[in-house]
TIZA-131603 format. One record per atom (N, C-alpha, C): x, y, z negated. Coordinates in steps of 0.1 Angstrom, whole numbers, plus 5000, padded with zeros to 4 digits. Last residue first. Example, Ala and Ser with C-alpha at 12.3 -4.5 7.8 and 13.67 -1.06 7.14 Angstrom:
# TIZA-131603
512849784929513749894929512950004921513249434922512349554922513249674922
//
This chain:
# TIZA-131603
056788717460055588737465056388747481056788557429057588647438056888657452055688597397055288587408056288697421055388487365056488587375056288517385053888527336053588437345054288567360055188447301054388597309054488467330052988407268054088357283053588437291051488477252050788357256052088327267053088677235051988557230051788427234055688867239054788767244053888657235057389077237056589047228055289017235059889077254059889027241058688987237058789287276058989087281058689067261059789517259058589477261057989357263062989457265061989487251060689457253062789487291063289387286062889357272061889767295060589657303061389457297063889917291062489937283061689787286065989827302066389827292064989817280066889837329065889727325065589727309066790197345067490037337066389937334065190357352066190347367066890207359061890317351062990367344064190287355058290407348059390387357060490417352056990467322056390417336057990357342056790437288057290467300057290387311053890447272054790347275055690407289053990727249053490677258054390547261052390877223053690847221053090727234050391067214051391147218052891027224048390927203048190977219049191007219049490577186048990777189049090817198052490407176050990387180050390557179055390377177054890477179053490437184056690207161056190247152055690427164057589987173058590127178058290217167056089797173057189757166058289877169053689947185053489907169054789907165054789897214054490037206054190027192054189597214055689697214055889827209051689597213052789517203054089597201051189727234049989767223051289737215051589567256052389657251051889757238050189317249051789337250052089487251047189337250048389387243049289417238047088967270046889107261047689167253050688957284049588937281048589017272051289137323051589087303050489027298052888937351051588987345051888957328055089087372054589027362053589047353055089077410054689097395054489077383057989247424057689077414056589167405057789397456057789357442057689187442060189237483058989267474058589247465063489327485062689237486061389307484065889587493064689547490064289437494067589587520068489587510067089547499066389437540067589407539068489467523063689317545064289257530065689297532062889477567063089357569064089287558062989767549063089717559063689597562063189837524062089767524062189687539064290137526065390017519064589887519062190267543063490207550064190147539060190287518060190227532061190157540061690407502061490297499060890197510061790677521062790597514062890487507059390757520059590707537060890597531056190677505057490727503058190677515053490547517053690677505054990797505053690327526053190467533053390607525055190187509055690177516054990347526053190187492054790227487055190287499051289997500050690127494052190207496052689757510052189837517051789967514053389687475053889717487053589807500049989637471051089787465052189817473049789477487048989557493049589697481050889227481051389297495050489407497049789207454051189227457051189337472047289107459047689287453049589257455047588907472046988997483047089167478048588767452049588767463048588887473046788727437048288807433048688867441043588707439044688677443045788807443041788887419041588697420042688637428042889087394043289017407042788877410041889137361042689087372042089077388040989367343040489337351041489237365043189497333041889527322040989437330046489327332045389397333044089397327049989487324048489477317047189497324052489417346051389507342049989417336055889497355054789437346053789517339056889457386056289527379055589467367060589517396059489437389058389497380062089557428061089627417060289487408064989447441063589457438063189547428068189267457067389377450065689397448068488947463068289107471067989197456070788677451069388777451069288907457073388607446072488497455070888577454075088777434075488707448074388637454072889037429073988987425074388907439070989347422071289267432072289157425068089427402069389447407069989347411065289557395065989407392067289407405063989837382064889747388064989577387060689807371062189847364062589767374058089987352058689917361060189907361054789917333056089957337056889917349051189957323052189907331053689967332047689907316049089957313050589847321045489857332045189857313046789957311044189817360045389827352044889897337041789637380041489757373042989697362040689567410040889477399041489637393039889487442038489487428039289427415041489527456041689397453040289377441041689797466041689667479041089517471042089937441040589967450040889817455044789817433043589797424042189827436045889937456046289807456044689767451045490237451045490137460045290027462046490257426045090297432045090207444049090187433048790137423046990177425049790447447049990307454048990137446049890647429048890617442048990487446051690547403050190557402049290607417054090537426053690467415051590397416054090867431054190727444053690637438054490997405053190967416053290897424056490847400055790817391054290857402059290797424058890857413057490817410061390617440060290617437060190687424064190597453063690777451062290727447066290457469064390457474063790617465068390357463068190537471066590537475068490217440068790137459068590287467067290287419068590227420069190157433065890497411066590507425067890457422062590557396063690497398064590517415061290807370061790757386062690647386059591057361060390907360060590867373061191367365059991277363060591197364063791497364062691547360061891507353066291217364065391337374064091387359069391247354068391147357067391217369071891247348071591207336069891137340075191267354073691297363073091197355077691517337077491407343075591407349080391737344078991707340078791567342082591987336081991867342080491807334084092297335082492237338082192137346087392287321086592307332084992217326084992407302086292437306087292307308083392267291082892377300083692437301081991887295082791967288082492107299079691777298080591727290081791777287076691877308077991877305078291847295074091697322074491757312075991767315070791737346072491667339072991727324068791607367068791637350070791627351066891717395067991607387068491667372065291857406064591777404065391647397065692147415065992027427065191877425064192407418064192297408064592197420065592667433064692587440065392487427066392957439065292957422065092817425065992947473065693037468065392997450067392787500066592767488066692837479069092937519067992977519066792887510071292837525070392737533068992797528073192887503073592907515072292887527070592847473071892807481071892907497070292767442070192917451070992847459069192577414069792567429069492737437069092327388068392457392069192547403068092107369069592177378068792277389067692067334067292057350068092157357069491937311069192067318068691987328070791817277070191807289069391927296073891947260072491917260071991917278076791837263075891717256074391807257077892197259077592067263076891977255075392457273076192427259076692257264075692757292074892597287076292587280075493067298074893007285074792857283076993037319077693117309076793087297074992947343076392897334076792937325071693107330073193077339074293007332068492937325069893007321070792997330065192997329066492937336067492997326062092897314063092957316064592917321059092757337060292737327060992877326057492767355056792807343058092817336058192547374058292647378057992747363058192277343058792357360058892487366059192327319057792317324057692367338061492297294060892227306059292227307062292247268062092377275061092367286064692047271063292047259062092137257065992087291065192007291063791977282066892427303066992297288065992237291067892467335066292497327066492357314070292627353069992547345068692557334071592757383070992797367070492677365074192817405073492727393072892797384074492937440074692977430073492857414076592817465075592787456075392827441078692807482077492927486076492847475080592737467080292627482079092717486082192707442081992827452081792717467082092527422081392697422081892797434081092197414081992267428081292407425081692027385080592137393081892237402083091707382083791837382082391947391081991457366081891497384082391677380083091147349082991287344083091387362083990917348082690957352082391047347087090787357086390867351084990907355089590707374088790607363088390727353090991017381091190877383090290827374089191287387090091247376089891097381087191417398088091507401089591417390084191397414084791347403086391367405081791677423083591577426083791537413078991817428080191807423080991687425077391907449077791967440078891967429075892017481076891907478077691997464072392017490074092067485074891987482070091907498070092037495071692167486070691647497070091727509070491867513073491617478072091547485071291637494075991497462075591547468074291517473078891397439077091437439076491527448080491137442079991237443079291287442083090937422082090977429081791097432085690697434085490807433083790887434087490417423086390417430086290617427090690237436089890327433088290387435092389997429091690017437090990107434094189847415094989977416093889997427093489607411093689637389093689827406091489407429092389517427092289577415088889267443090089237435090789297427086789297455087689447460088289387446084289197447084289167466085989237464084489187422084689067426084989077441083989437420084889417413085889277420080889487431082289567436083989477431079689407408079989277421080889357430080689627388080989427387081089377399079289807396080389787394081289637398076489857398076989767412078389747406075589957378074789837375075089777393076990207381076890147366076789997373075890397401076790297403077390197393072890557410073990507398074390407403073090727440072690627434073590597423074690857455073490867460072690757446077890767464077290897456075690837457081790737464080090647467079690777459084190597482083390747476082290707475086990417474085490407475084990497467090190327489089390427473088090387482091890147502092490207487091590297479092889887519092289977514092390017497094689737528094989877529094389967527093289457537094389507531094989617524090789387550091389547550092289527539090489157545090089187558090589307558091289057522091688977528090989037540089289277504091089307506091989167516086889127505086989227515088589297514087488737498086988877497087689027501087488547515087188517499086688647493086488537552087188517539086588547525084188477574085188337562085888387552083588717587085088687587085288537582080588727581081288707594082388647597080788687552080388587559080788617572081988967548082888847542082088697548080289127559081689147561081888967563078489127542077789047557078689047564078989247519078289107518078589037531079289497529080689427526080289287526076789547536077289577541078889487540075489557503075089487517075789437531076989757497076989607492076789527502076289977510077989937516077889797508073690007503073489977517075189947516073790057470073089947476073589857492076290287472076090137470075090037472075990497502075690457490075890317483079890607513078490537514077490517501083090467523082490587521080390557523085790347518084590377519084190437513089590347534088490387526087390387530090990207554091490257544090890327534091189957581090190047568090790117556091789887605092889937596092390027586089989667625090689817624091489797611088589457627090189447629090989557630085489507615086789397613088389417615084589707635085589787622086389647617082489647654083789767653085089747644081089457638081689397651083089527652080389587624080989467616081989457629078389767636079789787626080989707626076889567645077589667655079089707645075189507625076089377635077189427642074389717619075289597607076089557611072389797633073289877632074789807621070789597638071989617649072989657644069489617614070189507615070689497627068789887619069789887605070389757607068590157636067989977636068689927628069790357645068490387637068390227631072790467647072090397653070790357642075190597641073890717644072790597647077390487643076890557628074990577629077390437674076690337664076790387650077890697679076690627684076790537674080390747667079590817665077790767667082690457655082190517664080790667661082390367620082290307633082090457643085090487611084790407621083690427615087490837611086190787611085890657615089190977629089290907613088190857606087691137645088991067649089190967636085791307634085591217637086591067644088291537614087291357607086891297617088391627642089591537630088991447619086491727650087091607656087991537651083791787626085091807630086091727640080391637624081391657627083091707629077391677632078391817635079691797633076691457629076191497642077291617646077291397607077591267617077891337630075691557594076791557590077591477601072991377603072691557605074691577603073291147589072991137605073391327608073091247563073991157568074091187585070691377559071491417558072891367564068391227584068791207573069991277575066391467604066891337603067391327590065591707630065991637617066191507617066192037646066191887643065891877632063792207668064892207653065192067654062292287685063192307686064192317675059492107677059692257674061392287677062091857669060891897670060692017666064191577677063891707677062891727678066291357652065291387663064491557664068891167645068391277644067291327659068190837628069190927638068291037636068290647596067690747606068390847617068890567573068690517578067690557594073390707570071690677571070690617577076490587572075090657570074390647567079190467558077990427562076890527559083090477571081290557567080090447569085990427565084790307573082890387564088290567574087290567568086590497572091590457585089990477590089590477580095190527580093890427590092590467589096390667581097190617584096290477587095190847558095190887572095790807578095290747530094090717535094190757552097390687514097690677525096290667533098990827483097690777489098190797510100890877464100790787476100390757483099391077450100791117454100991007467096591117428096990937438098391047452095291357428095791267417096091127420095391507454096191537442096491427428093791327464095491307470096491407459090991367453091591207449093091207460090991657459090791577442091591437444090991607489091791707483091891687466088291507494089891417497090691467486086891617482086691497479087891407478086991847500087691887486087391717482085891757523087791807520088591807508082991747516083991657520085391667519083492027508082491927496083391767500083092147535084092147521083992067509081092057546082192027548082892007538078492107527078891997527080291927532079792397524079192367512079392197520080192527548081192617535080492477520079292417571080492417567081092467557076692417561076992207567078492277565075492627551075692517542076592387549075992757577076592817563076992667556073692647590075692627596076492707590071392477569071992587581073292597581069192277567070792277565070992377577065792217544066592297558067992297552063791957540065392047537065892127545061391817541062191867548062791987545059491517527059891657525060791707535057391277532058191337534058491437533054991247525055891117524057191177525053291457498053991397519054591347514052791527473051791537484051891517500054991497455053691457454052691467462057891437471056991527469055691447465059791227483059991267468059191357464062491157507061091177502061391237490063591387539063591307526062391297519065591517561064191507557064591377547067191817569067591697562066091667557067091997596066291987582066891847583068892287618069092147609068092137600068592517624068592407634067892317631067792837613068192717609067892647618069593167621068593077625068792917620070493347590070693307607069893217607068993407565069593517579069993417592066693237553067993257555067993357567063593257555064293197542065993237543063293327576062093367566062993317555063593397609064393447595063593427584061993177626062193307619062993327611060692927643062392997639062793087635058392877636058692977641060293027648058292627623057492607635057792767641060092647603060692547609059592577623059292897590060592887594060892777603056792777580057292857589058192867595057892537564057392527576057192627586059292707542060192637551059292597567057192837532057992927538059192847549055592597526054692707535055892777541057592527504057092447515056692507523057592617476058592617491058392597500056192457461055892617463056692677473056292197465055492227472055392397470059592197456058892207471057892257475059792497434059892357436059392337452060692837417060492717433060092537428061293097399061492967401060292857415061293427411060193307410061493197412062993737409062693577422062093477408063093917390062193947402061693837412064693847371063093877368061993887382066293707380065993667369064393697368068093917391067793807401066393757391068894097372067194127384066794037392070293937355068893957349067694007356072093927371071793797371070293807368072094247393072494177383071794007381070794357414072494417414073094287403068594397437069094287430070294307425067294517458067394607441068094517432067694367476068094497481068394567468065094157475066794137473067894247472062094197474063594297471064594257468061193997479061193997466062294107466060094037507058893987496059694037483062794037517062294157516060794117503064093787513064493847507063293977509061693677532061493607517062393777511062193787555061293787549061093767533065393897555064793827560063093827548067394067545066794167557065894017560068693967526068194077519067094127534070693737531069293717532068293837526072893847521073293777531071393777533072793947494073394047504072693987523072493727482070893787482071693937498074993627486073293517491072393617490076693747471076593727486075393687496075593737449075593857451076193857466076493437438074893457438074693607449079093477439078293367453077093437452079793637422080293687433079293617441078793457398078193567400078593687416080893237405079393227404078393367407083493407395083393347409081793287415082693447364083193557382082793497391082493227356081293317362081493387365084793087360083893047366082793087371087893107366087193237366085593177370089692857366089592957356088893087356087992727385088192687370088292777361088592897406087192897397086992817386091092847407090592947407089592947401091292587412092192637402091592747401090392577442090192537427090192587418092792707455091392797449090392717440095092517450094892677444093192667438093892307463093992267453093992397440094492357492093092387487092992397474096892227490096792357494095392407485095791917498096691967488096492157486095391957526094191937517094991947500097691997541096892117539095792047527099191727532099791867525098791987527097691507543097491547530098191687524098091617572096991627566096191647551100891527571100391667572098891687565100891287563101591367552101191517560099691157584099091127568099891277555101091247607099491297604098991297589103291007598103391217596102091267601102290777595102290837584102391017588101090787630099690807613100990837604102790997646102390887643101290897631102191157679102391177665102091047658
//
């Protein structure tokens, strides 16, 4: 068979799919309220479901009163069971798979359970329907007629207690369909390869003289990645190596502040970028519209949404709404029942819609401060532990502080810059430097691996304010008072650039 008639079969069944779309477009909380009333059917004879009588659950209002809103660490006890027993305790069939990740206040690492509900009714499909959005609205598209060029994760999958884990990437790598993996480069082993500067060299080496027809990846690691392209080859830029390429799925990270050098590597007025929103614990929405940042909410992948108003917001303690009550333009925490036996589970991402017919949304942030503009995921406790840290090692004591990307270009890695007020300096920079670093680095596993041997991360910059720099700034906001704080960690440079402003004595930037 040749690639175009594979390309036109394959795009005619993924076309097809396009119906049941269409379906829960137009039937949203039917079709939401049918998922939720599967899930409790489906897990009603497993521990958790018996704890909360899944069995009496007929309506949104019994789900509502009887199951408890979640976060990890109140999840956690029931997943480790589950993971050191193999019990039914959260889902009816047995779970294999944990997608491990950071982002808890109290482990470096958290663990996701993916059960063989979620990897094919919710991340498969999630993948199909990806295709299936960007061939309904591109008629020409010839993405089968060469290779997806994937970039995983930073981690293969390893067994313990008779389960695996690993990064979600690696876990999706692992299960596969032979027809994506046929369409697929690099190879399976080298996707899966743990060593990030093999794993570069190995690609590069694979895929050069293939017939790339799309990426697929986060943007920090496929920047990187295209970067180390175009010095192996000599050429000017990555359409002088793949010719034939035609879209870029990117998800994991805001893509705002990579556009531009995308722009310059990938030439093209007719080149497409598409995003997605997917992450451990689901795969949620498709940007479903040519040159748009508007992500279409996927409602039938075994996941039922509620939503907690932002101004509302008090985690587990909150009130949830269902689809049928959000309004657009206002902010929500995203709130999760899945296939996989997360139960009421705060995931810990903010969105909003922009419109609710159809229900798109856009990803407006997380919970807590955070930044993850390279997929590191540093939130605000990681922060202030690491920051104890450092200050104990070095006999030196923080008055006030922020942080804020500093984003990649052609001749710089990526970084954190910290500027911080001290009450008590550092007699050497350089030994608090490498010693918050090292704090980070044990803390969170994901800022760990983007830290790896400077490939996508450098180490902090710090900059030191001078007195009352930010005293100054809060005066000229007109917010001086307990109630009105200096924000810690922000995914732009937008706060900590204002701030630089109001210098007295010069601020003194140390790269370390």
């Amino acid at each position: 068979m040749t690639l175009p008639i594979l390309n036109s079969i394959i795009s005619w069944f993924l076309k097809k799919r396009k119906h049941q779309v269409e379906l829960f477009l137009k039937y949203p909380v039917e079709v939401q309220n049918e998922q939720l009333l599967k899930l409790l059917d489906a897990a009603a004879k497993t521990s958790y479901g018996k704890k909360y009588q899944f069995k009496k659950i007929n309506t949104y209002q019994d789900f509502q009163n009887q199951v408890p809103l979640m976060n990890y660490e109140a999840l956690s006890p029931y997943i480790e069971e589950q993971r050191n027993t193999g019990k039914s305790v959260l889902w009816d069939n047995k779970i294999k798979w944990y997608a491990k990740s950071s982002g808890t206040t109290n482990a470096k690492s958290k663990f996701i359970p993916v059960s063989e509900d979620a990897i094919k009714q919710c991340h498969f499909k999630g993948g199909k329907d990806m295709l299936t959005l960007f061939y309904n609205n591109n008629e020409d598209a010839k993405l089968f007629t060469g290779k997806n060029l994937r970039l995983g994760g930073s981690s293969a999958v390893y067994e313990n207690n008779e389960s695996y884990f690993g990064d979600l990437s690696a876990i999706i790598i692992e299960n596969l369909p032979l027809w994506a993996d046929m369409s697929s480069a690099p190879k399976q082993e080298v996707a899966l390869m743990s060593e990030w500067e093999a794993k570069m060299d190995a690609i590069i080496k694979e895929t050069v003289d293939e017939n790339i027809t799309s990426l697929a990846g986060v943007p920090s690691w496929m920047l990187v990645l295209l970067e180390r392209v175009l010095k192996h080859t000599g050429k000017n830029n990555i359409l002088e190596v793949w010719p034939n390429l035609e879209v870029y799925f990117h998800g994991g990270v805001n893509f705002t502040p990579y556009k531009e050098q995308y722009k310059k590597l990938i030439p093209s007025d007719t080149f497409k970028y598409y995003e997605t929103y997917n992450a451990s614990e689901g795969f949620f929405a498709i940007q479903d519209q040519n040159d748009s940042d508007e992500l279409l909410l996927m409602l039938d992948y075994g996941i039922f949404y509620e939503f907690i108003p932002m101004d509302e917001y008090n985690s587990v303690n909150s009130k949830a709404i269902p689809l049928s009550e959000v309004e657009i333009n206002k902010n929500y925490a995203l709130v999760i029942t899945t296939n996989a036996g997360l139960w009421r589970y705060i995931i810990g991402d903010t969105i909003k819609f922009i419109s609710t017919f159809p229900h798109r949304i856009k990803i407006t942030g997380r919970t807590k401060h955070f930044i993850n503009a390279f997929g590191e995921e540093l939130i605000i406790e990681n922060a202030e532990q690491a920051l104890k840290i450092a200050c104990k090692e070095t006999n030196s004591t923080i008055k006030e502080y922020t942080v804020a990307p500093v984003f990649m270009d052609a001749k710089t890695k990526g970084s954190h810059e910290w500027l911080i007020e001290f009450e008590e300096q550092p007699t050497c920079l350089k030994t608090f430097t490498t010693s918050l670093d090292n704090a980070l680095k044990q803390i969170n596993s994901d800022y760990e691996a983007k830290r790896y041997k400077d490939m996508t991360l450098v180490s902090p910059i710090i900059t030191i304010a001078h007195k009352n720099q930010f005293h100054h700034w809060l005066k000229s906001k007109n917010k001086l008072g307990g109630q009105h704080k200096v924000p810690r960690l922000l995914n732009d440079r937008s706060f900590i650039e204002e701030i630089k402003q109001f210098t007295l004595e010069g601020n003194f930037n140390f790269l370390k």
